[in-house]
C-alpha positions as CSV (number, residue, x, y, z in Angstrom):
1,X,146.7,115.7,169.8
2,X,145.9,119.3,170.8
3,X,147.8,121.8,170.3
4,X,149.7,122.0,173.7
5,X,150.8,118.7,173.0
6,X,152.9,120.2,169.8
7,X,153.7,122.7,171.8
8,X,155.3,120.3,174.6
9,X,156.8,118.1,171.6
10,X,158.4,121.2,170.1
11,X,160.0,122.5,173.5
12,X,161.0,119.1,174.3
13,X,162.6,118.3,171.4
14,X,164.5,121.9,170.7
15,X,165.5,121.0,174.0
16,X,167.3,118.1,173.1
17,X,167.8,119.0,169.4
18,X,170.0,122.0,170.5
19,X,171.6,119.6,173.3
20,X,172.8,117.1,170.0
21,X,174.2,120.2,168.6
22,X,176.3,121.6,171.1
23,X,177.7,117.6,171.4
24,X,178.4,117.1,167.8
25,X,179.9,120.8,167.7
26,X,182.3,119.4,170.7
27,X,182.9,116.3,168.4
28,X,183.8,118.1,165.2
29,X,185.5,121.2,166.9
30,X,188.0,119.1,169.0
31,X,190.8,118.2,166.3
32,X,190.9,121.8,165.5
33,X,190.9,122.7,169.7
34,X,193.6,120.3,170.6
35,X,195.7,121.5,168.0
36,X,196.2,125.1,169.0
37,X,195.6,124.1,173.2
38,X,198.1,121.0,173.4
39,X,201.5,123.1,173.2
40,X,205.0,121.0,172.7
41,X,208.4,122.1,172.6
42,X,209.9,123.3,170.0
43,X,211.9,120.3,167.1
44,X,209.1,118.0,169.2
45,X,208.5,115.0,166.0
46,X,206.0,114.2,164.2
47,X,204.6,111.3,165.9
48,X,204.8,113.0,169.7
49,X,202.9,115.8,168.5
50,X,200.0,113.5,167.2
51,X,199.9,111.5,170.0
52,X,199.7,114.1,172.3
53,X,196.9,115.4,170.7
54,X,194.9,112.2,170.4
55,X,195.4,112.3,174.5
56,X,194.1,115.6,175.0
57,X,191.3,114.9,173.1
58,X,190.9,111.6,174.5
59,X,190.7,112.6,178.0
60,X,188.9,116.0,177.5
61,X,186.2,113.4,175.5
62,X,186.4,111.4,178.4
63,X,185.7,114.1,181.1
64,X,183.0,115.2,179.2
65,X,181.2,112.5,178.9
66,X,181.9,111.7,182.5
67,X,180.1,115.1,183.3
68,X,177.3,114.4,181.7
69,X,176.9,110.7,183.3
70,X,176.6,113.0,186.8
71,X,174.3,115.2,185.8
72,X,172.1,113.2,184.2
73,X,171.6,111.0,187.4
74,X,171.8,114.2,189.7
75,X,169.0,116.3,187.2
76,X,167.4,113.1,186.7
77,X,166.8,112.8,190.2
78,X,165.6,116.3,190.5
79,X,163.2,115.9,187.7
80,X,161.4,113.7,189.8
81,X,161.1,115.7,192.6
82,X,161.5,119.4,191.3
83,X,159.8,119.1,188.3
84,X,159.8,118.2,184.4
85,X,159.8,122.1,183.2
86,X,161.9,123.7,186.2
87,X,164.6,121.1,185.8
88,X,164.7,121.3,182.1
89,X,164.8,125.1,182.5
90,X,167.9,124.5,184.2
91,X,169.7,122.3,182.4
92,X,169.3,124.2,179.3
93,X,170.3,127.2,180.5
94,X,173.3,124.9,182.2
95,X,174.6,123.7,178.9
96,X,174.2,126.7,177.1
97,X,176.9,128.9,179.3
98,X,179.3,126.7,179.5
99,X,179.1,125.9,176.0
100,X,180.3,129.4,175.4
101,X,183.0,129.5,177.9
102,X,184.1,126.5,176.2
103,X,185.5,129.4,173.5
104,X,187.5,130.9,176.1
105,X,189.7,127.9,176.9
106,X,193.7,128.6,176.9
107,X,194.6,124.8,177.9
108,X,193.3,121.1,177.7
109,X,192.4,121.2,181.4
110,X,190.7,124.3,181.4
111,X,189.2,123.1,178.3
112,X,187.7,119.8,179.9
113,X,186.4,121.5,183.0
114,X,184.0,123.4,180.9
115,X,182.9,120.1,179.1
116,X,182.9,118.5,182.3
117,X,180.2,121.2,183.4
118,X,178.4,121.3,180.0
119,X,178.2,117.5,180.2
120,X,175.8,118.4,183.6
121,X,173.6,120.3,181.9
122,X,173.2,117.5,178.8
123,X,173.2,114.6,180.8
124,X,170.1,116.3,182.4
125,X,168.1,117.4,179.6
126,X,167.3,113.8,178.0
127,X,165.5,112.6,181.0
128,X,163.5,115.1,181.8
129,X,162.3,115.8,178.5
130,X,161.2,112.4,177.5
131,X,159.7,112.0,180.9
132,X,157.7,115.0,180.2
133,X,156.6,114.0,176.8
134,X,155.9,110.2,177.9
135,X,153.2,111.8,180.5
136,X,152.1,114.5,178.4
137,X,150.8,112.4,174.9
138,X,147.8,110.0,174.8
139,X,148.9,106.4,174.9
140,X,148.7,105.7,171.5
141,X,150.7,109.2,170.2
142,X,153.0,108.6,172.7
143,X,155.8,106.2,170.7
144,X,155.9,108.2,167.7
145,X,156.3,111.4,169.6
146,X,159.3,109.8,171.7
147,X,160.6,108.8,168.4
148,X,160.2,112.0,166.7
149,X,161.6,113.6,169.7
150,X,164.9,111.7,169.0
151,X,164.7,111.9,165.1
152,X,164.8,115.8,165.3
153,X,168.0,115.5,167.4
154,X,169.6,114.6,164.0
155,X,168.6,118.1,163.2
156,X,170.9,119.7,165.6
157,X,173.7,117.3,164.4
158,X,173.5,118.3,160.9
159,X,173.1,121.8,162.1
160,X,176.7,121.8,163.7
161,X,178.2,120.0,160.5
162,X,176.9,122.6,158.7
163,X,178.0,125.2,160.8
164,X,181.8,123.5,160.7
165,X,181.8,123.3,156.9
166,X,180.6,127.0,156.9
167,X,183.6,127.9,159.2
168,X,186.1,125.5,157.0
169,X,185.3,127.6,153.6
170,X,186.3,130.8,155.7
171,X,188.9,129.4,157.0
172,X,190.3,128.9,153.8
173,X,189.4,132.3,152.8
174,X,191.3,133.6,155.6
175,X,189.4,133.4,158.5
176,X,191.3,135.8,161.2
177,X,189.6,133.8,164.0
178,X,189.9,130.1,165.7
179,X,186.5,128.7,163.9
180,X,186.7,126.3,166.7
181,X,185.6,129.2,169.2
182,X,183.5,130.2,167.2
183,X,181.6,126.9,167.0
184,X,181.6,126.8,170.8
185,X,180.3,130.5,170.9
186,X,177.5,129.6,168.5
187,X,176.6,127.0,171.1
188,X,175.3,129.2,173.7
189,X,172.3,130.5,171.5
190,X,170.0,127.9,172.9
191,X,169.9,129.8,176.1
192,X,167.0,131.5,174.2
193,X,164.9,128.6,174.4
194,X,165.4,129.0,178.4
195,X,162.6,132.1,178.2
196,X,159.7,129.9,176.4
197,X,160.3,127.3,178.9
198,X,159.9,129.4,182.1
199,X,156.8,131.4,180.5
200,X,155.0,129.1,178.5
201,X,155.5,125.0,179.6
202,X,153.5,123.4,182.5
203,X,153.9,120.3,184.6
204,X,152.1,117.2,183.7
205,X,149.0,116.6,185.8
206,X,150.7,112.8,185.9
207,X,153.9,113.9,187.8
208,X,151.5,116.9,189.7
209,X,149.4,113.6,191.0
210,X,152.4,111.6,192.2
211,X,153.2,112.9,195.1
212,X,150.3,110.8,197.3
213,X,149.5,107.4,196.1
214,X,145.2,106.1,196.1
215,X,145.3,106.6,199.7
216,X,146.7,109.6,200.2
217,X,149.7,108.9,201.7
218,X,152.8,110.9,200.5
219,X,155.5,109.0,198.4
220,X,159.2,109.4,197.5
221,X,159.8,111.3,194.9
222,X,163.0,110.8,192.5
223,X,164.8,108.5,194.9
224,X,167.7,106.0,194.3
225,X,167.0,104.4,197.5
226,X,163.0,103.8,196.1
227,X,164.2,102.5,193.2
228,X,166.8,100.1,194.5
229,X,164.4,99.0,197.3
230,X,161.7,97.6,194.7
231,X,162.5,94.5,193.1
232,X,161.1,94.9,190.2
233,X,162.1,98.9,189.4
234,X,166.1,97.7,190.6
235,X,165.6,94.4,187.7
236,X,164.0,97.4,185.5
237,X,167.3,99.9,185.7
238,X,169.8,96.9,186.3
239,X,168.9,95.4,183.0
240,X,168.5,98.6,181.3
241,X,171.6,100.0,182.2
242,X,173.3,97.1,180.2
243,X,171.2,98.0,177.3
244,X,171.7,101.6,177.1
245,X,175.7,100.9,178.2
246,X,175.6,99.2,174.7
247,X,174.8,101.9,172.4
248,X,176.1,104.3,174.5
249,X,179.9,102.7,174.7
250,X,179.4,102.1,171.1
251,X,178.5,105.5,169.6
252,X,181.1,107.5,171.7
253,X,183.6,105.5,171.7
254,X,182.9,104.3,168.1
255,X,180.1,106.3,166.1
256,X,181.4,109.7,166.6
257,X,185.2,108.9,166.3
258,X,184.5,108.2,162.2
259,X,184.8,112.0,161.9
260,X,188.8,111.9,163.4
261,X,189.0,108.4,161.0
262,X,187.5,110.2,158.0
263,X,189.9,112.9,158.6
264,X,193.3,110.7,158.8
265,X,192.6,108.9,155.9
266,X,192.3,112.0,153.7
267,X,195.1,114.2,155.1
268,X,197.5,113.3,152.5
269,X,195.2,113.4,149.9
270,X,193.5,117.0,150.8
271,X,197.4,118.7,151.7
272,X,198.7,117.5,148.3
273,X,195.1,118.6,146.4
274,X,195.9,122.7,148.3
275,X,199.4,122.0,147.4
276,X,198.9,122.1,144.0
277,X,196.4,124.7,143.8
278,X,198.9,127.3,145.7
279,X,202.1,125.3,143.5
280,X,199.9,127.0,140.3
281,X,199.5,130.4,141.8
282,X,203.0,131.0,143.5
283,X,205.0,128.7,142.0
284,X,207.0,125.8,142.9
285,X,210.4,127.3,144.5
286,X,208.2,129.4,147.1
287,X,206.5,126.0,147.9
288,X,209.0,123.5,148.2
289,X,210.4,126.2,151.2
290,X,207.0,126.8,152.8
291,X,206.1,122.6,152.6
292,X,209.0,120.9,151.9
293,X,207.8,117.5,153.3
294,X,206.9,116.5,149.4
295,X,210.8,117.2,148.0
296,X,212.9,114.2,148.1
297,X,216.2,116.0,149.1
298,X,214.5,118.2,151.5
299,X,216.9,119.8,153.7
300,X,217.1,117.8,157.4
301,X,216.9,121.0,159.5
302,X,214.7,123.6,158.9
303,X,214.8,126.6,156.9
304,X,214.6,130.4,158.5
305,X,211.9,131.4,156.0
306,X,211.5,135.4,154.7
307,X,208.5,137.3,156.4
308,X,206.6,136.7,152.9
309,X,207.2,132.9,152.8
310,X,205.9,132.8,156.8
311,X,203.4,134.5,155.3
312,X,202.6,132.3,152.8
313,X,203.1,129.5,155.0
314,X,200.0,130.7,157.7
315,X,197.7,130.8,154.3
316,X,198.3,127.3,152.8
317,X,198.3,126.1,156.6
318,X,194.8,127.3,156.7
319,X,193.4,126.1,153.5
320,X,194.6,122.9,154.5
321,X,193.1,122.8,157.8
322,X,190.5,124.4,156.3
323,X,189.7,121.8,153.3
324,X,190.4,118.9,155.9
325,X,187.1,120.4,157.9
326,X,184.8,119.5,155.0
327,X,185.1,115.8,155.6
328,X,184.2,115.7,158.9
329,X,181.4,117.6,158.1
330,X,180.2,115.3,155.2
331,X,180.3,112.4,157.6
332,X,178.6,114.0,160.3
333,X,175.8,115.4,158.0
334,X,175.6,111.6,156.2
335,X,175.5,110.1,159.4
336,X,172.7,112.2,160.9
337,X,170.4,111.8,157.5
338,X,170.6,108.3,158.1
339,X,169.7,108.6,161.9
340,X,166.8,111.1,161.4
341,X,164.9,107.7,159.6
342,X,166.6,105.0,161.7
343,X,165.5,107.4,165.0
344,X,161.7,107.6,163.7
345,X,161.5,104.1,162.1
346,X,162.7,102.7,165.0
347,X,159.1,104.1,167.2
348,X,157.0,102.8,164.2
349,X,158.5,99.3,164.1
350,X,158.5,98.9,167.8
351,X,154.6,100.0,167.7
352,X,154.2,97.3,165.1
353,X,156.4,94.2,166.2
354,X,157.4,95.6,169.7
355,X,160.0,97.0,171.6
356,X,162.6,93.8,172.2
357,X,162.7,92.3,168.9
358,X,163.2,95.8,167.1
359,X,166.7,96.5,169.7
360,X,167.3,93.0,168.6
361,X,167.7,93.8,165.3
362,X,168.8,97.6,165.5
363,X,171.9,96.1,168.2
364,X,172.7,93.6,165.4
365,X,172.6,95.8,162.6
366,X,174.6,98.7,164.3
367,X,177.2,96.1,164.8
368,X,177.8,95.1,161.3
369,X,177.4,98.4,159.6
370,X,179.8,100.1,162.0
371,X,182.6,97.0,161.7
372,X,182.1,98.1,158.2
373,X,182.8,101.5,158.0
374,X,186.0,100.8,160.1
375,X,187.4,98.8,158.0
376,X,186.2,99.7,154.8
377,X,185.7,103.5,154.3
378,X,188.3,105.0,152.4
379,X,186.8,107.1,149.4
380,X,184.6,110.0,148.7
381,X,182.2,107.7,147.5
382,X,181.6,105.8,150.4
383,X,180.5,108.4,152.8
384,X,177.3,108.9,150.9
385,X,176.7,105.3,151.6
386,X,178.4,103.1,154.6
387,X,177.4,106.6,156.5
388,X,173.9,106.6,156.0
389,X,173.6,103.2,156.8
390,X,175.6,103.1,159.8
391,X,174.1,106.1,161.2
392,X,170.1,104.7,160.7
393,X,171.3,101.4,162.5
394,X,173.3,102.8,165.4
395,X,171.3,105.8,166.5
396,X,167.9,104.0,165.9
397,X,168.7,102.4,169.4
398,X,168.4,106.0,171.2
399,X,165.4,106.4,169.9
400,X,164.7,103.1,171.2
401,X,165.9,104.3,174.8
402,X,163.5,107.2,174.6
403,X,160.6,105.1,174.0
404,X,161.3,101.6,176.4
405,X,163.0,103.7,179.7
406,X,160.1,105.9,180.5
407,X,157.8,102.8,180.0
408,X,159.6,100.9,182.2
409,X,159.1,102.9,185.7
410,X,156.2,104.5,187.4
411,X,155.5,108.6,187.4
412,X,157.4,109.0,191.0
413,X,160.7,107.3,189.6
414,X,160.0,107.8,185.8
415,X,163.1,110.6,185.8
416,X,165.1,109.0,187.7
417,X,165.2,105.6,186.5
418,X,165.4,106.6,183.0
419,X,168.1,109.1,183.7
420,X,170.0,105.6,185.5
421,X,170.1,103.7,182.7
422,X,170.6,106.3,179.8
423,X,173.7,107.7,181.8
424,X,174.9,105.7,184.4
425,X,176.3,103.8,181.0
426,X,178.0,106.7,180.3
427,X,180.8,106.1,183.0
428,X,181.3,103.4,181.3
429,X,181.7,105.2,177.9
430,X,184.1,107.6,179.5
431,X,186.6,105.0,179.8
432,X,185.7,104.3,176.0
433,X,187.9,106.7,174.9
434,X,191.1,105.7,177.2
435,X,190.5,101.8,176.0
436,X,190.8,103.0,172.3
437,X,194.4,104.0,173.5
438,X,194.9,100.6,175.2
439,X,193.7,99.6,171.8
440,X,195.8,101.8,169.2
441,X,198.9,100.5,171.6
442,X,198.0,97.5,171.2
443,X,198.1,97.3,167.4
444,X,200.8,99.9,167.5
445,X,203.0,99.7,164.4
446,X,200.5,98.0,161.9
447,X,198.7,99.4,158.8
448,X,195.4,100.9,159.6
449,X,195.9,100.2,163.7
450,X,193.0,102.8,164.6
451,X,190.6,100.7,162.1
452,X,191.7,97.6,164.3
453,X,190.7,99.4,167.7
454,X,187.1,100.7,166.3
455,X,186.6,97.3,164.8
456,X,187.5,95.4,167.8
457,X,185.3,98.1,170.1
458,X,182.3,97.3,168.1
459,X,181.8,94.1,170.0
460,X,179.8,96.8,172.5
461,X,176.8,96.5,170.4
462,X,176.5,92.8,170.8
463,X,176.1,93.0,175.2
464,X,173.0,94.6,174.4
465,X,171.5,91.2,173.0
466,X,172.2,89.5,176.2
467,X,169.8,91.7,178.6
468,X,166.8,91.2,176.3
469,X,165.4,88.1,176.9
470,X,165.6,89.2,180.8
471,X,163.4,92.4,179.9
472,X,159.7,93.3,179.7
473,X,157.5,93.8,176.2
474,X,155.8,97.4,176.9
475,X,154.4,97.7,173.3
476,X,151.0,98.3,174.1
477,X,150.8,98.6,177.8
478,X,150.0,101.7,179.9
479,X,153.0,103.8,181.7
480,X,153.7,101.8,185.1
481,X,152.3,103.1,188.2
């Protein structure tokens, strides 16, 4: 590899690695955002509040991801016909601002619209950039590269953890501001990367050379109706639609919802843990008034508290909120150490045994470990090890994606047919979030009912197995033309 090669890996994969983090800040941030946008009346209960909440950020999860289905097959399109660098210019830059407006939201709707429109400028990115690295690396490079491309998206993940864990402890401290805007805020640096990309990062000669077949006849560039037409490039993105559908579904609407789990199962134990620590500096009178919810013959309406208990009240409110942000964050960084390996081993076992029987086993594995961390995780313990695992098995299948979808279409369609299968799935996955509430009223009223609904949802990973036998073996084969 020569140097512009690292230099097309590195753009490519900041591109994507700062695409992962503006999705996983969206993931960890969005508790915290529905809980100051989704507004109730006054004396609403409990239970109404919560579930009110779970909608909004149900839905705004669900237009999001619905945003970046379209762009991906709109920018996917365009890569093809525009160009890898141009497109990816754009998509970056696309992402970036609206990430940052995100931080200005005042509603749930509002809120959505500018995931809806950052979800454009993701959906985009991933095509584009593997395309351009698939054409860019010699052959035999070319399936580690893809996979390191994906690995170092874990990067960005744990970046954003990070970041929320940073913005929990000064939270706690005090914080004056929404750390949730922040997050979103923080987002919007990867514009940045917007001014090496336009300077610096050329087309491939492959995609430059597609434009007139052997006889120099000009050919359709990024189009749906090419694709389709073919009978082999519609088999190609019929079949791999299913397959990226079943990790897709099943990370979104599974994967990335053990954060929210995480958090609901510690809640009690976290608000009893600050409890104490502010019962042993201000005593317990002060306390049973500002968080009365632990006293026995607590008073049925509430109490008109003195400007200092309010007070009080808005500081243990934010160490608790604060506190509760640290799990989240040590699932999401757990998670994302295990993927970083699972993403990379994933390119060196498919280069080894091949492409099919490597999903095989990464589509069975993701389904076990995540039925397990559903069911099972409950302790401290186990998020430094269910976590891991689940997060080497399920996101070793994107990695998977980024290798097997540019291998299975020609230069002319490469974009566009990867861009089909990765996110067309995504549609799919948008309604992932609104079956989870077909699912939690479905098992309404029993113990542990949102364990049931990720646990049943896992059966995702399995439709993946179907499509395989029906599927080429690339390992070892030259890029289609």
């Amino acid at each position: 590899m020569t140097r512009y090669h690292w230099f097309v890996l590195l753009v490519a994969a900041l591109g994507w690695l700062f695409d992962c983090l503006d999705q996983q800040l969206f993931i960890l941030a969005r508790p915290a955002a529905m809980k100051e946008l989704v507004v109730l009346p006054e004396g609403a209960d409990a239970a109404a509040i919560k579930a009110a909440r779970d909608f909004g950020g149900n839905i705004s999860t669900s237009i999001f991801i619905a945003g970046w289905a379209t762009g991906g097959l709109f920018f996917g399109m365009l890569g093809d016909r525009w160009g890898r660098a141009k497109t990816m210019l754009v998509t970056i830059l696309l992402y970036s601002l609206f990430t940052g407006l995100s931080a200005l939201a005042v509603g749930v709707w509002d809120f959505a619209f500018y995931r809806f429109l950052t979800g454009l400028g993701v959906g985009g990115e991933f095509a584009v950039g593997v395309a351009l690295v698939a054409e860019v690396m010699p052959s035999n490079a070319r399936p580690y590269t893809l996979g390191l491309l994906q690995a170092l998206s874990a990067v960005g993940n744990v970046s954003a953890a990070l970041i929320n864990l940073s913005l929990g402890l000064a939270e706690e401290q005090g914080l004056p501001y929404s750390p949730w805007r922040i997050m979103f805020l923080i987002g919007a640096i990867p514009a940045l990367l917007a001014i090496v990309v336009r300077r610096y990062l050329k087309e491939p000669e492959q995609w430059k050379s597609a434009s007139h077949d052997s006889e120099g006849k000009k050919v359709e560039l990024g189009s749906y109706r090419a694709l389709f037409q073919d009978a082999k490039w519609r088999k190609h993105a019929l079949l791999g639609l299913v397959l990226g559908c079943s990790g897709v579904v099943g990370l979104w609407s599974v994967g990335f919802y053990t954060t929210d789990l995480i958090r609901e199962v510690q809640a009690a134990d976290v608000r009893k843990a600050v409890r104490d620590e502010f019962v042993a500096i201000h005593g317990d009178e002060k306390m049973n008034l500002v968080d009365p919810a632990p006293v026995k013959d607590a008073p049925a309406t509430p109490i008109e508290l003195s400007s200092e208990l309010v007070e009080l009240k808005s500081k243990f409110e934010s160490a608790v909120s604060g506190r509760q942000n640290r799990w989240p964050s040590y699932v999401s960084i757990m998670l994302n150490i295990g993927a970083f390996f699972g993403m990379f081993g994933f390119g060196a076992l498919s280069q080894k045994i091949g492409r099919k029987p490597t999903f095989a086993l990464a589509l069975t594995a993701a389904f076990i470990s995540t039925v397990t961390v559903c069911l099972f995780l409950r302790e401290f313990w186990q998020i430094f090890v269910f976590v891991p695992i689940m997060g080497f098995c399920q996101l070793s299948l994107f990695a998977g994606y980024a290798i097997y979808f540019p291998e299975l279409f020609p230069t002319r369609l490469r974009s566009t047919g990867t861009s089909f299968c990765y996110n067309v799935g995504r549609f799919v996955a948008a309604l992932g979030p609104l079956g989870r509430v077909y699912l939690d009223m479905m098992y309404q009223g029993q113990a542990d009912a949102s364990r049931y609904t990720g646990a049943t949802m896992c059966f995702v990973f399995l439709i993946g197995l179907v499509v395989l036998p029906f599927l080429p073996e690339t390992k070892g084969k030259p890029l289609p033309e």
